[in-house]
C-alpha positions in Angstrom: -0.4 81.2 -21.6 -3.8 80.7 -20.3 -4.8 77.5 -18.7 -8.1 75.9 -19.1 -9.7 74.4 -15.8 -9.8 71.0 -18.0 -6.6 70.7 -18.2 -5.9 71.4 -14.5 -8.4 68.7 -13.9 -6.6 66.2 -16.0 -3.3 66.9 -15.0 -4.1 66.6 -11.7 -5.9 63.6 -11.8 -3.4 61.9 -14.6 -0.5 62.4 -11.3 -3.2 61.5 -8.9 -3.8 58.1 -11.3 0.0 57.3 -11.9 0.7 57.8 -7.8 -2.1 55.0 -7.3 -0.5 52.8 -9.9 2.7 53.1 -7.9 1.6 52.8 -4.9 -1.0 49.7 -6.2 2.2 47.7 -7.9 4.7 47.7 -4.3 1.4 46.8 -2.5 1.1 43.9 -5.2 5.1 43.0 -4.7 4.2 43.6 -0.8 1.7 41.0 -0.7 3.5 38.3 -3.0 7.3 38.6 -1.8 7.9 38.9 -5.4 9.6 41.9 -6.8 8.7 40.7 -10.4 5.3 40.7 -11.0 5.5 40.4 -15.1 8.2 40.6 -17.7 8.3 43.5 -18.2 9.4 44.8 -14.3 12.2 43.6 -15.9 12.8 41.5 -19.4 16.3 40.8 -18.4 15.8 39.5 -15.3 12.4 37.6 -16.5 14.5 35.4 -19.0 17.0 34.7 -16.4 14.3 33.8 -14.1 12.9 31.5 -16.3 16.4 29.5 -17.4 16.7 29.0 -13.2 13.3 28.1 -12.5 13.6 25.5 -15.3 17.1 24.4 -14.0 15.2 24.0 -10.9 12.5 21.8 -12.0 15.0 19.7 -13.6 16.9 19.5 -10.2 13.5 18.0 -9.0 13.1 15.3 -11.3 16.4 14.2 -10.4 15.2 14.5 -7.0 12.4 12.5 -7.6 14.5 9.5 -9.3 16.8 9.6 -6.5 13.9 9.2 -4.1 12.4 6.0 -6.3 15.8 4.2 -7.1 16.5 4.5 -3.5 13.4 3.2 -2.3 13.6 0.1 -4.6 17.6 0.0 -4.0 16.5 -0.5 -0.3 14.1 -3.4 -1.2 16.4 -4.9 -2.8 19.1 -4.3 -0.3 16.9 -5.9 2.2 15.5 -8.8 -0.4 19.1 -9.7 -0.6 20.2 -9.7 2.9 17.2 -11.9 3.2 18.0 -14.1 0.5 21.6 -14.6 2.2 20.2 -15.6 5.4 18.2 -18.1 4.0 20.8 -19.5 2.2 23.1 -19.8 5.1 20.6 -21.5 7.5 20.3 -24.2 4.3 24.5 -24.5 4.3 24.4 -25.1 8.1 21.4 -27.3 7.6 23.0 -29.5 5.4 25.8 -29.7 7.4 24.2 -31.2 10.2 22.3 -33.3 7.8 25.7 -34.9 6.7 26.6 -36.2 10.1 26.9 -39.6 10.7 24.4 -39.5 13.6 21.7 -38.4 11.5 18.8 -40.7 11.0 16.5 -40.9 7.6 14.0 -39.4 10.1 15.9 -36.5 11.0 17.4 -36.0 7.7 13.6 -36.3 6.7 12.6 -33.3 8.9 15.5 -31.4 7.4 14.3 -31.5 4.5 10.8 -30.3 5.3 12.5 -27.3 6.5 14.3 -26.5 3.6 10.9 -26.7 1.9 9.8 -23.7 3.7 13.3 -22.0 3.5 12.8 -22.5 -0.7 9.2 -21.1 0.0 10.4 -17.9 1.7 13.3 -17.2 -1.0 10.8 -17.5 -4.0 8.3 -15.2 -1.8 11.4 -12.8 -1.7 12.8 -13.1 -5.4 8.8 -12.1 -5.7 9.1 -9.3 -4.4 7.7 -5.7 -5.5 8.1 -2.0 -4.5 5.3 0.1 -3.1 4.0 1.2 -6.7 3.6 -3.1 -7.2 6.2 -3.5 -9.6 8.4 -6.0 -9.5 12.0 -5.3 -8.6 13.8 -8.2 -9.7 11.8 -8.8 -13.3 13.9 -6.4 -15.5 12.5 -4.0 -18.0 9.4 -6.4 -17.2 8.0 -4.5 -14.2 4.5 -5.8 -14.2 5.2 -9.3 -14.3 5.2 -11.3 -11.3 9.0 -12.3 -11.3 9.0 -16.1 -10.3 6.7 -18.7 -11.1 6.6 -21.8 -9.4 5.5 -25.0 -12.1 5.6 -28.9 -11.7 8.5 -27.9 -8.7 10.2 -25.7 -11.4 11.2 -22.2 -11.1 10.7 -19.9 -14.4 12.0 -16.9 -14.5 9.4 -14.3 -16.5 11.6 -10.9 -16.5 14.4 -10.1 -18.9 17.5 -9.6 -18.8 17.2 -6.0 -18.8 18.4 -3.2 -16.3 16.7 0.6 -16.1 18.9 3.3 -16.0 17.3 6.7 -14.3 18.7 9.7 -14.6 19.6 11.0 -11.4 21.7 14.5 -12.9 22.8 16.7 -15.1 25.5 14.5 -16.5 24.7 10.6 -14.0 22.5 8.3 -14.1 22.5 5.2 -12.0 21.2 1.6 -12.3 17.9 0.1 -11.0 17.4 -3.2 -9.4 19.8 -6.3 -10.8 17.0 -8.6 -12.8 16.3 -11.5 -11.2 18.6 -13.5 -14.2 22.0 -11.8 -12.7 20.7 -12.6 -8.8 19.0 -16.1 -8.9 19.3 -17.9 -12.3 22.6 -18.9 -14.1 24.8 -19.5 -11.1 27.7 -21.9 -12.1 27.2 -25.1 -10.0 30.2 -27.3 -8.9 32.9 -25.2 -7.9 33.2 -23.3 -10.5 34.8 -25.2 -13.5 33.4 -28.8 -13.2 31.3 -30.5 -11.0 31.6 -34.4 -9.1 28.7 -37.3 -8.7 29.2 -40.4 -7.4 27.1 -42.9 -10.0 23.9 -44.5 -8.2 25.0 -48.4 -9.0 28.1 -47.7 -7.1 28.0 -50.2 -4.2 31.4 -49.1 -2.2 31.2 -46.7 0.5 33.6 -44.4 -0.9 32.8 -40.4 -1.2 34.5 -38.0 -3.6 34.5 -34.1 -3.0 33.7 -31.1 -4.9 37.4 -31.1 -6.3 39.4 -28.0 -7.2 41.6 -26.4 -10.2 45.4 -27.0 -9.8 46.0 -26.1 -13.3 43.5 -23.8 -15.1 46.2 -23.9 -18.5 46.0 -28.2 -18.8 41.7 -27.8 -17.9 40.1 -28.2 -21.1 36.3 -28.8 -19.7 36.3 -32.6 -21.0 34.3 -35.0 -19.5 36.0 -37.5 -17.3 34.8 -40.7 -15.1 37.0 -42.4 -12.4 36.3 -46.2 -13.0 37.4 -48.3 -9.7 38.3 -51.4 -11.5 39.2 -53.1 -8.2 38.7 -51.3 -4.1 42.5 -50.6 -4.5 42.9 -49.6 -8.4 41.4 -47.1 -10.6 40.8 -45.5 -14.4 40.5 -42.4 -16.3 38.3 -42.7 -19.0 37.4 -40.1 -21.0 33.4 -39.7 -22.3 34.1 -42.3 -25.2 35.2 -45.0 -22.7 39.1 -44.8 -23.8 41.0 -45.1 -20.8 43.5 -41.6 -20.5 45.1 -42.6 -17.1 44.5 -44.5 -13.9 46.8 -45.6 -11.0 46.7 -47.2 -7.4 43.7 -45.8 -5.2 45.2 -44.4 -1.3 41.6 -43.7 0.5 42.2 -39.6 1.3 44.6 -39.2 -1.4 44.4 -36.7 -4.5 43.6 -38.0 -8.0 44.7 -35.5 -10.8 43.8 -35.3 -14.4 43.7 -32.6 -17.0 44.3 -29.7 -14.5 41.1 -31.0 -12.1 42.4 -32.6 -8.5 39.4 -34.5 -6.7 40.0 -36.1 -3.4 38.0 -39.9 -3.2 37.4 -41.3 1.0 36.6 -44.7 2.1 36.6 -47.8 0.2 35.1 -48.8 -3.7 33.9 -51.5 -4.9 34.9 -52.8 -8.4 32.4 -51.0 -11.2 32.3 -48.1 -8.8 32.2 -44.6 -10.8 32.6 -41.0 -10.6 32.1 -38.2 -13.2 33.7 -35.2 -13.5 31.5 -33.0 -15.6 32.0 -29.4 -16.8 30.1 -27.1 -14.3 26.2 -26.3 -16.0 23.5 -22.8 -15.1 21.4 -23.5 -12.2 19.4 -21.4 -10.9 19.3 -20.9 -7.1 15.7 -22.2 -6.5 17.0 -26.2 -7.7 20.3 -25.7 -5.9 18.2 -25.9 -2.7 15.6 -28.4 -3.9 17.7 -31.1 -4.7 19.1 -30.5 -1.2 16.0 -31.2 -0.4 15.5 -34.2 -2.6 18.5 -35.5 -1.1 17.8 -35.3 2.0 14.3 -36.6 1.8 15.0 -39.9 0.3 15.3 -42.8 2.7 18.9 -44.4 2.5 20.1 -48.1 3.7 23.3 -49.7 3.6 26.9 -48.1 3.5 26.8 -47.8 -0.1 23.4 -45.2 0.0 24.6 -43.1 2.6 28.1 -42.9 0.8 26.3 -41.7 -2.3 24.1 -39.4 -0.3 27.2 -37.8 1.6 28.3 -37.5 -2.1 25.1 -35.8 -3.0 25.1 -33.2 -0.1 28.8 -32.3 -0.7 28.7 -31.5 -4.5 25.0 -29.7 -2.8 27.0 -28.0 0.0 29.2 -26.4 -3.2 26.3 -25.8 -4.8 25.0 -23.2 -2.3 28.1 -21.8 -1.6 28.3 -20.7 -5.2 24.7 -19.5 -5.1 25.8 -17.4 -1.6 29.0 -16.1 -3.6 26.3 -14.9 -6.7 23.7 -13.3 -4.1 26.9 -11.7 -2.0 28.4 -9.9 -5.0 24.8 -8.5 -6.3 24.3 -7.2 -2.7 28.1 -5.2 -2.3 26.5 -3.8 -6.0 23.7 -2.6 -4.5 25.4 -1.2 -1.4 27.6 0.8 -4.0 24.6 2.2 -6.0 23.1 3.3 -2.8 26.6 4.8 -1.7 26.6 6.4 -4.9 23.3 7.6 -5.1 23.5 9.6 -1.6 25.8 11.2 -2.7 24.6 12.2 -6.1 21.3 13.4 -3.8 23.6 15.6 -1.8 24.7 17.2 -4.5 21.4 17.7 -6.1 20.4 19.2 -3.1 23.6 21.7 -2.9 22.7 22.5 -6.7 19.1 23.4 -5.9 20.0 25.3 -2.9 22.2 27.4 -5.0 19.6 27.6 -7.5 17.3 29.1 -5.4 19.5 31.3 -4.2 20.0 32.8 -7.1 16.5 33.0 -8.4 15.5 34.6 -5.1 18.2 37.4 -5.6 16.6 38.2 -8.6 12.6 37.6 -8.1 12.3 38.0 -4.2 11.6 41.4 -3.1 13.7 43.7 -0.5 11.1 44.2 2.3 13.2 46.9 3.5 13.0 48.9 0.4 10.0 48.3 -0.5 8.1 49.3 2.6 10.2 52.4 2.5 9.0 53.4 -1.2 5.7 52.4 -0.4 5.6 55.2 2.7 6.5 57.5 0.2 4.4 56.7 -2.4 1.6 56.9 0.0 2.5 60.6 1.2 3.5 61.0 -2.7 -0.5 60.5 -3.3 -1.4 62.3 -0.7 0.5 65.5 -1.6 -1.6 64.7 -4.7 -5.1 64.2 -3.2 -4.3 67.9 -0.8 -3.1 69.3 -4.1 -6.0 68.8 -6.3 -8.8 69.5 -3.3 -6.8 72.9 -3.1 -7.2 74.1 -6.9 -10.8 72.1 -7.1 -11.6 75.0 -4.5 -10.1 78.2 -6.9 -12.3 80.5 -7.9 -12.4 84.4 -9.3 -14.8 84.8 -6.6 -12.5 84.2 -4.5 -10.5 87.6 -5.3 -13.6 89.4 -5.6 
């Protein structure tokens, strides 16, 4: 079979091409790391490369909600702490404002501080992450939280609490809304709440009173009427007298499962109400501290009423301490939860990558071995092809 010098010219450069396409691809996969450069290197492993590199991505959004709730579960975390410290230098203020050997003066200058302290805490309930949204507004993000009117607090968020999708199969709250940290706390202590009437003119104090029986409390109304310094009644919100007895300054007085303990001495017509427990919200707890405090009193029977007015405040910010407390250990258990939820996105992505790299990454080893011997596998070519470019008849001649 003959031949023709065209065909030895296309064969040989068709092997000479291929060896360059060869050697041109493992320079390509040298270069980039990558031992797949396009589907088809292999189909199989370019769909399964896909599904990881998507799992991936996903890992990375989670990653990326992890890293925002944590930031604004900080802030929070700190607002809170915050927010408890303020409220406990209030407590221990009006403590010492309730001594005896306070002066209107002093009690005056109290006050003044507590001004600030109620300052600070709506500066905090105000405050917003590093993107500028508001962290204790709700859905209502943009909003400024708090807004301060006439010496009323409104709160402009909603009641509403973002969930962010943290993994596969978790997600995990934002920020509490500023309704469940600083609005609605239950005043008194808990069930009702005690005030001494202004017209009183004794010098007798009643305290924030207690449950004894939560089965005979039926949240009615009831006023103690002192109808002489050593007798008393229970009238009910109509008037009708329900009980009564002889007054022991000190000594418990008990009605429909409520116990309140009266001190000091009452004067006929003296009153105090017993009224179910009403939503405050945290802001007016410490103002009418405040209010109390900054009001000049005279006479036995003022100061008895005021000592009456810090008590049932004194209550007042321990429930507000007891709201702001439980919101905190909340956040502290989101955060707990959410480092670990970023460990294990972490341990998945690791794994992720793992596996993608066993099937994209290239063997360096391997491939700088094929490469050597593509390159002498072109060269063989190159020698071969010089050699029958220089054939010739004449040669045998």
């Amino acid at each position: 079979m003959r031949i023709s010098t065209a065909q030895i010219y296309s064969a040989a450069i068709s092997g000479m091409l291929d060896q360059q396409g060869k050697l041109l691809e493992t320079q390509n996969q040298l270069s980039t790391g990558k031992r797949l450069l396009s589907p088809s290197d292999d189909p199989v492993g370019a769909v399964r490369s896909l599904e990881l590199q998507r799992a991936l991505a996903k890992t990375d959004q989670f990653q990326t909600n992890v890293n925002l709730l944590d930031s604004r579960l900080r802030l929070e975390e700190s607002a809170l702490s915050e927010s408890v410290q303020i409220l406990q230098q209030v407590r221990e203020r009006a403590l010492e404002a309730n001594n005896a050997t306070q002066t209107n003066e002093t009690r005056l200058a109290i006050s003044r501080e507590l001004d600030q302290q109620l300052d600070a805490l709506l500066t905090i309930a105000n405050t917003r992450d590093a993107e500028g949204r508001s962290i204790f507004a709700g859905y209502q993000q943009d909003v400024q939280a708090f807004t301060l009117t006439n010496g009323s607090v409104t709160y402009n968020g909603d009641d509403g609490q973002r969930m962010l999708q943290v993994g596969t199969n978790r997600q995990l709250a934002d920020t509490s809304p500023g309704s469940e940290v600083f609005m609605g706390v239950v005043n008194g202590n808990g069930h009702f709440q005690t005030r001494a009437a202004d017209s009183n003119t004794g010098d007798a104090v009643i305290d924030a009173g207690a449950i004894t029986d939560i089965a005979a409390f039926n949240g009615d109304a009831v006023d103690i009427v002192f109808t002489s310094a050593s007798d008393y009644e229970l009238r009910d919100a109509s008037g009708v007298v329900i009980g009564g007895g002889a007054y022991q300054s000190g000594g418990s007085i008990n009605v429909n499962g409520m116990m309140v303990t009266v001190d000091g001495t009452p004067a006929a017509g003296d009153q105090f109400s017993l009224r179910p427990s009403e939503a405050e919200d945290v802001f007016s707890m410490v103002a009418q501290l405040r209010d109390t405090l900054m009001q000049p009193r005279t006479g036995a029977a003022q100061r008895a009423q005021q000592t009456s007015d810090i008590n049932s405040a004194l209550v007042n910010i321990d429930q507000a301490l007891d709201r702001l407390i439980a919101r905190q250990s909340e956040s502290g258990t989101r955060m707990q939860a959410l480092e670990r939820q970023k460990d294990v996105n972490e341990n998945i992505a690791l794994q992720v990558e793992e596996n993608l790299g066993s099937i994209t990454d290239l063997d360096y080893a391997e491939a700088i071995s094929r490469f050597q011997q593509q390159q002498l596998g072109l060269q063989a070519a190159q020698q071969a092809f010089a050699k029958v470019q220089g054939l010739s008849l004449f040669n045998y001649l």
